[in-house]
Backbone as CSV, one residue per row, in Angstrom:
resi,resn,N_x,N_y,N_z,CA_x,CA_y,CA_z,C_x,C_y,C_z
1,UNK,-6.926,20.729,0.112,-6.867,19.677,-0.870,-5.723,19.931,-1.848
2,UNK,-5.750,20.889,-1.876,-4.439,21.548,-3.168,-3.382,21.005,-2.621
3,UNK,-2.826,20.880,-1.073,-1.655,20.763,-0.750,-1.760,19.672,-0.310
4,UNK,-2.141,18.709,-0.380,-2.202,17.615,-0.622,-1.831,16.990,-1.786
5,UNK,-2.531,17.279,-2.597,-1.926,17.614,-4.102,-0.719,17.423,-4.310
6,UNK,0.097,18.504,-3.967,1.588,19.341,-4.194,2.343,18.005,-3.074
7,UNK,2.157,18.064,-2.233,3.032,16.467,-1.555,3.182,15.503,-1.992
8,UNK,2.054,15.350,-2.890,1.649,13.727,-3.717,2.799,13.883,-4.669
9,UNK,2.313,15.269,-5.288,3.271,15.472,-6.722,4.504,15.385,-6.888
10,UNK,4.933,16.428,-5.456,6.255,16.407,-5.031,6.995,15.595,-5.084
11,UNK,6.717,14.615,-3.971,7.425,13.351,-3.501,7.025,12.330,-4.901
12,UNK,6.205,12.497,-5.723,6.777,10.950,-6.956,7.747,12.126,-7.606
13,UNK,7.771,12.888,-8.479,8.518,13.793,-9.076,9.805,13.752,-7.968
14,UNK,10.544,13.532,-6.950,11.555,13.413,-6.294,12.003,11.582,-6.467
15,UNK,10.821,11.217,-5.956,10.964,9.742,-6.262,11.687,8.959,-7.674
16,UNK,10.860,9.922,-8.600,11.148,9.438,-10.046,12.825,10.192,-10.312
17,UNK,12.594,11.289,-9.717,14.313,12.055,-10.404,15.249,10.994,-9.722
18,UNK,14.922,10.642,-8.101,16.289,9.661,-7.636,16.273,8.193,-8.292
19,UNK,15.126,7.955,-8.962,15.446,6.726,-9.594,15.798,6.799,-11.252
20,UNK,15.771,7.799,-11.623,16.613,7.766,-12.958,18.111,8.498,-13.041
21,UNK,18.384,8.658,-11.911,19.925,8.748,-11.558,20.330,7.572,-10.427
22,UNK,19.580,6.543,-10.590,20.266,4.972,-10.492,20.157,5.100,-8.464
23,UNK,19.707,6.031,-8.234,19.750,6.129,-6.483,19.614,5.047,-6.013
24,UNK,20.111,4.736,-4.705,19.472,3.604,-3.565,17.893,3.840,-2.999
25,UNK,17.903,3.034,-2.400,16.039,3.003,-1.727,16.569,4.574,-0.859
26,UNK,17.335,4.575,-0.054,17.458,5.785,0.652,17.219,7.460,0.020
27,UNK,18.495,7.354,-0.905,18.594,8.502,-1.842,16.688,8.341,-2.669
28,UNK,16.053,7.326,-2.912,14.377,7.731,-3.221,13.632,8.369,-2.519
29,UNK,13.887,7.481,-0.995,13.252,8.305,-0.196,13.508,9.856,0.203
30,UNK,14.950,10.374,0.280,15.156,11.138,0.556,14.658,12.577,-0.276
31,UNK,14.645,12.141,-1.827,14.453,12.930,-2.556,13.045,12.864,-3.058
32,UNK,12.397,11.899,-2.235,10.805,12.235,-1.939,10.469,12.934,-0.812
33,UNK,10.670,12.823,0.264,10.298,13.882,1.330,11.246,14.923,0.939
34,UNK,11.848,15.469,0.658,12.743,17.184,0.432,11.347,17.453,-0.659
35,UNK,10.966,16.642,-1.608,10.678,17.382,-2.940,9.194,17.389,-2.723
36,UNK,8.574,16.576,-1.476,7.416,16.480,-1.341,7.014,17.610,-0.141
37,UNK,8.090,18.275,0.791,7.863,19.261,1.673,7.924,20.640,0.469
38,UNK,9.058,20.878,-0.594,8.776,22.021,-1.352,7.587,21.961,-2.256
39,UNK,6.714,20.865,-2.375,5.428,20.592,-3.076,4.410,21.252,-2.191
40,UNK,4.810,20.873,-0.681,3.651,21.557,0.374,3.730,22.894,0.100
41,UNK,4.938,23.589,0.404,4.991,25.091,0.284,4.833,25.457,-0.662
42,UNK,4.697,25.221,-1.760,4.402,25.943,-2.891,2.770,25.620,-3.445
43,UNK,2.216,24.759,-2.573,0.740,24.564,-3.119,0.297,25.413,-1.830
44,UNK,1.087,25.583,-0.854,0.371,26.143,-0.140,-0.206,27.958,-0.377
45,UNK,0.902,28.686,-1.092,1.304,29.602,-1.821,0.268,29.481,-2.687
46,UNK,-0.228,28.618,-3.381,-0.672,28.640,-4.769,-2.564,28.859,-4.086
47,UNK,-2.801,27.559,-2.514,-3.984,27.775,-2.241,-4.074,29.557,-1.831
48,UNK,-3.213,29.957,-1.128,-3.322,31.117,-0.396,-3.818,32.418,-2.140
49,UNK,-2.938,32.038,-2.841,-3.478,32.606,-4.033,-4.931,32.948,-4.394
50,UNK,-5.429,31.331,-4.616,-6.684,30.782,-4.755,-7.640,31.431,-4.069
51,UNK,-7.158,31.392,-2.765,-8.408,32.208,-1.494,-8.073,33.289,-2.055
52,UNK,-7.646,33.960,-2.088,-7.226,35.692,-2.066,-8.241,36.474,-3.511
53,UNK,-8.057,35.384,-4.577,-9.045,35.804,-5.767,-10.027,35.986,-5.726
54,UNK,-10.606,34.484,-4.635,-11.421,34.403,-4.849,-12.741,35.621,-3.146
């Protein structure tokens, strides 16, 4: 569920950065999937954390 999370987050937080530097529909998308795959890996990191504490 966490990394699910982190994709969601990712990709608007990529979404939103290419649209306040005036991007095309492309450059949105693009900088939603890049920012929504480093959202996976790093929630994934964060679940693997999570298990490990717990």
């Amino acid at each position: 569920m966490v990394i699910l999370a982190g994709i969601f987050l990712g990709a608007l937080w990529g979404y939103v950065y290419a649209a306040r530097r005036n991007g095309s529909g492309k450059d949105k998308a693009q900088y939603a999937a890049v920012w929504g795959v480093i959202g996976a890996i790093l929630s994934a990191f964060l679940a693997v954390g999570i298990d490990r504490m717990m």
